[in-house]
C-alpha positions as a LaTeX table, in Angstrom:
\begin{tabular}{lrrr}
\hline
Residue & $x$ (\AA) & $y$ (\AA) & $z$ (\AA) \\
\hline
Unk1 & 0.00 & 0.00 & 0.00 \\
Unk2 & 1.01 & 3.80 & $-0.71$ \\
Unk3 & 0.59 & 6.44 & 1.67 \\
Unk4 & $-0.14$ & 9.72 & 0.84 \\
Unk5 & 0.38 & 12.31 & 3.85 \\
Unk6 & $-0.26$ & 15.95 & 3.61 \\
Unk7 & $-0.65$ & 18.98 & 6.22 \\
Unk8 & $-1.26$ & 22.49 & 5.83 \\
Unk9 & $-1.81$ & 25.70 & 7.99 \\
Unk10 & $-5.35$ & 27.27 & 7.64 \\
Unk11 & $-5.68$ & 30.85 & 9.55 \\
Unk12 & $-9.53$ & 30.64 & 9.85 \\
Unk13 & $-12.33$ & 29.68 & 12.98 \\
Unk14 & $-12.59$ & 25.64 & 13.05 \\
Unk15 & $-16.52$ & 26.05 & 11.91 \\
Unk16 & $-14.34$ & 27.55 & 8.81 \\
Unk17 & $-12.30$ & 25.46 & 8.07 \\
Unk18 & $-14.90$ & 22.44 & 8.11 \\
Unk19 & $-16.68$ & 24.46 & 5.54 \\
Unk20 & $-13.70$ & 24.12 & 3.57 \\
Unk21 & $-12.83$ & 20.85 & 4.02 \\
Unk22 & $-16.49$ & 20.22 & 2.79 \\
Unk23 & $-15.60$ & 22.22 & $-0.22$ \\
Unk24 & $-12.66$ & 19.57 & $-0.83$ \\
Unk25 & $-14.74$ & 16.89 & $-0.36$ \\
Unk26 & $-17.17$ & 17.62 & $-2.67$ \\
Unk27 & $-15.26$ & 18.57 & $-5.27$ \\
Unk28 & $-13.40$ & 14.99 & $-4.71$ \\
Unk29 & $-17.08$ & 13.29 & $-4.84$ \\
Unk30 & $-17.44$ & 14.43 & $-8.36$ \\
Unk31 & $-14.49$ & 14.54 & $-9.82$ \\
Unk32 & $-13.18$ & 10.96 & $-8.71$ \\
Unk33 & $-16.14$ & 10.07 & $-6.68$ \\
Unk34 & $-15.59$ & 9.29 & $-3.01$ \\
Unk35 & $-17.55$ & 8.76 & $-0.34$ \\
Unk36 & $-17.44$ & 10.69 & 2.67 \\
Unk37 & $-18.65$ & 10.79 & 5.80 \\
Unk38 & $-17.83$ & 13.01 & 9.20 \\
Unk39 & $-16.98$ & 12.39 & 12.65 \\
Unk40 & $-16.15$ & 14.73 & 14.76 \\
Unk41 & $-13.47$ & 17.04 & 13.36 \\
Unk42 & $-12.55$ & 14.00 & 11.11 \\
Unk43 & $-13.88$ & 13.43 & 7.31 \\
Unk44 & $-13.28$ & 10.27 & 6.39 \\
Unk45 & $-13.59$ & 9.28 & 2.86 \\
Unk46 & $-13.24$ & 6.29 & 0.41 \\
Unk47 & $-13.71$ & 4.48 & $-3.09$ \\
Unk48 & $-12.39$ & 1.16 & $-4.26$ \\
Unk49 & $-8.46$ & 1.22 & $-3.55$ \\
Unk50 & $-8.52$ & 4.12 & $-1.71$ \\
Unk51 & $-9.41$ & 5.53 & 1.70 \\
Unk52 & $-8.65$ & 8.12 & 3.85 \\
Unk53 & $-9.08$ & 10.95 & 6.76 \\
Unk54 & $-8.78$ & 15.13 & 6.47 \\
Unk55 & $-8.64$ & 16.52 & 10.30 \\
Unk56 & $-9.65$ & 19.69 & 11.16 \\
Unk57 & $-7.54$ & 20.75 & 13.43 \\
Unk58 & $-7.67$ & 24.53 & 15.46 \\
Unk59 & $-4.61$ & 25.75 & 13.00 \\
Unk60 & $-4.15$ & 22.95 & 10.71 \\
Unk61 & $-5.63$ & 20.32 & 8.58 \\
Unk62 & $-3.98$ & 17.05 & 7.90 \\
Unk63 & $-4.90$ & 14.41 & 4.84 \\
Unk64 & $-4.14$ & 10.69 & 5.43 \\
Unk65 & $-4.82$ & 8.75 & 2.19 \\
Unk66 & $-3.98$ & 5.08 & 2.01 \\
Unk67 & $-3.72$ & 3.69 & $-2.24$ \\
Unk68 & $-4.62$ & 0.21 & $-2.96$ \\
Unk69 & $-2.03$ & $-1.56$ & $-5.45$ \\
Unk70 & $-3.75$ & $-0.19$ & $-8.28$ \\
Unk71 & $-4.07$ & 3.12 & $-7.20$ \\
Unk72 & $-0.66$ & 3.39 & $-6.21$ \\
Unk73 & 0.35 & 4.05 & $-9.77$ \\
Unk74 & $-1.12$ & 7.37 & $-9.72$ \\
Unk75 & 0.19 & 8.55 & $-6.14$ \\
Unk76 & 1.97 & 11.37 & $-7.90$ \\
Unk77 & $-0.89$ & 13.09 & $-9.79$ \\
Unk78 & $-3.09$ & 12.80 & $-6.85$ \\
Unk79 & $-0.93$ & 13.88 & $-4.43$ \\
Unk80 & $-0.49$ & 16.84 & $-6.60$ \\
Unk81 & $-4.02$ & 17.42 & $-7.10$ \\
Unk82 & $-4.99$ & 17.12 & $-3.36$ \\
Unk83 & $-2.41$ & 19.76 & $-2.60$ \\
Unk84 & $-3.68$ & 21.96 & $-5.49$ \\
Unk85 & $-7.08$ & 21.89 & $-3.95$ \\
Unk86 & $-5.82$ & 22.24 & $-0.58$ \\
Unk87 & $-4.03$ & 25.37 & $-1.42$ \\
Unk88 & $-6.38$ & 26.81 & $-3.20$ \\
Unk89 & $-9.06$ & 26.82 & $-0.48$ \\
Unk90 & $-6.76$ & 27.70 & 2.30 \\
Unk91 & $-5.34$ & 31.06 & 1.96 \\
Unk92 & $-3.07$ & 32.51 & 4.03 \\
Unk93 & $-4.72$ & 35.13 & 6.01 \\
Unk94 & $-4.40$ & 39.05 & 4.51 \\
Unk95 & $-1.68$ & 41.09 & 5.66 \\
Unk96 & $-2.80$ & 44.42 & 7.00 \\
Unk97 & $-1.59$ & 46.96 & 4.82 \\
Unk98 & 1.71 & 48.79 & 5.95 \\
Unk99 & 0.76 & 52.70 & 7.39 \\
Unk100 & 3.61 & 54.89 & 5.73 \\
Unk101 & 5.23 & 56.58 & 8.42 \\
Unk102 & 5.18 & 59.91 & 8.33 \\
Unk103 & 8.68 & 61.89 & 8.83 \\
Unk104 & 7.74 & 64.83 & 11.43 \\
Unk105 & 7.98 & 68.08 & 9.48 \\
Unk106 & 11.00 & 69.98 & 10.59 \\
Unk107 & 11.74 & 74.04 & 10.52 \\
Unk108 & 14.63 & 75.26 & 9.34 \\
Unk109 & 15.97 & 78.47 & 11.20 \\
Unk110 & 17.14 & 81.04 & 9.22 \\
\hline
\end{tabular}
């Protein structure tokens, strides 16, 4: 069996980010159609030669996939496209804009 392993930082409320890790798993239901089911703070999901768990965590959120033998040929383009997905749904959070500092005015004595 393969083992595909991926974690990333999410900046948003853990309601949030199980609204995005919805998102993900609906997009995987229709493009490669899995299965998925929650519990807890833990989706777990699955098709023939593959299953797996995305945990939403306070700061992060973790994907365990396991690939069957067959599967296993294609760990590299789904790997890629789990991360793709991943990253697209969790940005980072904005940076506030940087104030330009003023210089004090100062008066020239003449």
């Amino acid at each position: 069996m393969s083992h595909i392993s991926i974690k990333r930082a999410h900046h948003a409320t853990l309601a949030d980010a199980k609204k995005l890790a919805d998102k993900v798993a609906a997009k995987l239901n229709k493009e490669y159609d899995l299965n998925s089911e929650w519990d807890g703070d833990v989706l777990h999901f699955d098709r023939s030669g593959l299953h797996g768990t995305l945990a939403v965590g306070a700061k992060d959120i973790q994907v365990d996939v396991k690939l069957g033998l067959l599967m296993a040929a294609f760990k590299g383009p789904i790997q890629t496209a789990m991360e793709t997905q991943l990253d697209q749904l969790i940005k980072p959070a904005a940076k506030p804009a940087a104030k330009p500092t003023a210089k004090p005015a100062t008066k020239t004595k003449k």
